[in-house]
C-alpha positions as CSV (number, residue, x, y, z in Angstrom):
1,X,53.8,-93.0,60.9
2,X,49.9,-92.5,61.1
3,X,48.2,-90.0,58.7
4,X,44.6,-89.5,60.6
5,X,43.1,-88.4,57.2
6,X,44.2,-91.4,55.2
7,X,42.7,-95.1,54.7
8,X,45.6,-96.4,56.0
9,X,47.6,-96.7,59.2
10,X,51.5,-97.8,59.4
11,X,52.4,-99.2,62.7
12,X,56.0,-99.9,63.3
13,X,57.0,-102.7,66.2
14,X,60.2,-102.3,67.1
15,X,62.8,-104.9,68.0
16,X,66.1,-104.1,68.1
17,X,67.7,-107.0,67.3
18,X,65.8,-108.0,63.6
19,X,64.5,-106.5,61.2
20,X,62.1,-103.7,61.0
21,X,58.3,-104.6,61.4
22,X,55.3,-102.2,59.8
23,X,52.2,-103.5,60.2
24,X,49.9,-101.8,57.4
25,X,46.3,-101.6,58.1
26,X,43.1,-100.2,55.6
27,X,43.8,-99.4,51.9
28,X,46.9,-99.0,50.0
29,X,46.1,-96.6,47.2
30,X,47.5,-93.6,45.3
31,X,45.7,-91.4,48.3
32,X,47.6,-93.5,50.8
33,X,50.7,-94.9,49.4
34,X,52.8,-91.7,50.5
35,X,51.9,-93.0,54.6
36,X,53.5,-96.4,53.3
37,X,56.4,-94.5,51.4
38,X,57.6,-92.5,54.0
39,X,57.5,-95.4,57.0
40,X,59.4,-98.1,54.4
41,X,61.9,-95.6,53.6
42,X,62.7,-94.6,57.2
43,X,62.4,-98.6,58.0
44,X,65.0,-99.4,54.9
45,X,67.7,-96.9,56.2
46,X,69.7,-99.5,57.7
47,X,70.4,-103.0,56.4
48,X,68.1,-104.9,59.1
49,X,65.7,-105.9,57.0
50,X,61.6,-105.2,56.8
51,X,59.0,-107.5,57.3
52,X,55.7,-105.9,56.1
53,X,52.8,-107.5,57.8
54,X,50.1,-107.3,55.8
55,X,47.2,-108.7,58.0
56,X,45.3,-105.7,58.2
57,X,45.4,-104.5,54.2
58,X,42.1,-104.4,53.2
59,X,43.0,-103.5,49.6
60,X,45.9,-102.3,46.9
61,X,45.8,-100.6,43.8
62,X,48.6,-100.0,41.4
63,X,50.0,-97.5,43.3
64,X,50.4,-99.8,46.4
65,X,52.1,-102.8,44.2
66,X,54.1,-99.9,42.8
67,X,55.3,-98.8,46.5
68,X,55.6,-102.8,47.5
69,X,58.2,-103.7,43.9
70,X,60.3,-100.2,44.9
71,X,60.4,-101.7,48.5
72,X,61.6,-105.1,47.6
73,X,64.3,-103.2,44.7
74,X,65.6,-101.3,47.4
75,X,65.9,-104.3,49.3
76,X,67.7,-106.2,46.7
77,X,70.1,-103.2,45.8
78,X,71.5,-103.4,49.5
79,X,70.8,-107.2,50.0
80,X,68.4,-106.7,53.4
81,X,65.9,-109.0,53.8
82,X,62.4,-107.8,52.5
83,X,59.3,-110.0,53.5
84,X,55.6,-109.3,53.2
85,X,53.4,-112.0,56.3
86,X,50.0,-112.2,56.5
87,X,48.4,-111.3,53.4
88,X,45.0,-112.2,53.3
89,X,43.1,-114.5,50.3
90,X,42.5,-111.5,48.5
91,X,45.6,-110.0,48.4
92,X,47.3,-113.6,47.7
93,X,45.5,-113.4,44.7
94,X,45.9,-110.2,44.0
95,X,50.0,-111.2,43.6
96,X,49.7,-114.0,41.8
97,X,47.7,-112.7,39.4
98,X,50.4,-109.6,38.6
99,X,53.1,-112.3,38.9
100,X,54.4,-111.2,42.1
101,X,53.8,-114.3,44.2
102,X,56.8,-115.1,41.9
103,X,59.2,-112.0,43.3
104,X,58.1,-111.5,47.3
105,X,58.8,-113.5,49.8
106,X,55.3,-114.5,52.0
107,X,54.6,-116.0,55.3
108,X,51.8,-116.2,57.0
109,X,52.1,-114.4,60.1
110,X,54.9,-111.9,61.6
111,X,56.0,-114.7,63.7
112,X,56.7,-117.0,61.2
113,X,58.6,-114.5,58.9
114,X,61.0,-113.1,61.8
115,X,61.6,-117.3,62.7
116,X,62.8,-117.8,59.0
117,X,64.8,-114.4,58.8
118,X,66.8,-115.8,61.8
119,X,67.6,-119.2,60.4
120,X,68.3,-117.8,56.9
C-alpha cells in the first residue's frame, strides 16, 4: 500500500504461515498516517498478528504514535500479536519519552521479532 505523493512507503512481506509484516519507510505524520492506517487495518483483519518493522522510519509525529497505540488496542482487543522491530535511536527515544517503551513490544530486527512470535 504505496501512496507516490506521501513521505512514506508501506511495504507488506508476506508469509503465509506468521504474522503479517509492513515494513514502513520515510515519515509518519498527519499527511501520511492514512498510508499506515489503511495497510495495518488490512494487515489486522485476521488474528495472525503484525510485526511493524520500523527500520526505515525516519520520523513520527503525534499522529503516527496515535496510528501505532490504535494498532496495538486493536491488537489487544482480539489478542494477535503486535510487535514494532527495528526502530532506530531516535525513535527508541522517541517511546520512551511518551512512555511507550512501557506498552510495545520491540526487537531489533524482523528476524528476531518473527523468532520470538514462534516460541511465544
Amino acid at each position: 500500500m504505496t501512496d507516490p505523493d506521501a513521505l512514506l512507503t508501506v511495504t507488506p512481506r508476506q508469509d503465509s504461515s506468521g504474522p503479517h509484516v509492513l515494513a514502513v519507510a520515510g515519515e509518519l505524520d498527519h499527511h501520511s498516517a492514512p498510508v499506515l492506517t489503511g495497510a495495518v487495518a488490512e494487515a489486522q483483519s485476521d488474528d495472525r498478528g503484525l510485526i511493524l518493522d520500523l527500520a526505515g522510519m525516519t520520523y513520527c509525529d503525534s499522529t503516527g504514535i496515535t496510528v501505532l497505540i490504535t494498532a496495538y488496542q486493536r491488537s489487544q482487543a482480539t489478542g494477535a500479536p503486535f510487535v514494532l522491530a527495528g526502530a532506530n535511536a531516535d525513535l527508541q527515544r522517541l517511546f520512551q519519552v511518551v512512555g511507550l517503551d512501557q506498552v510495545f513490544t520491540f526487537h531489533p530486527d524482523v528476524e528476531t521479532a518473527l523468532a520470538s512470535l514462534r516460541q511465544g
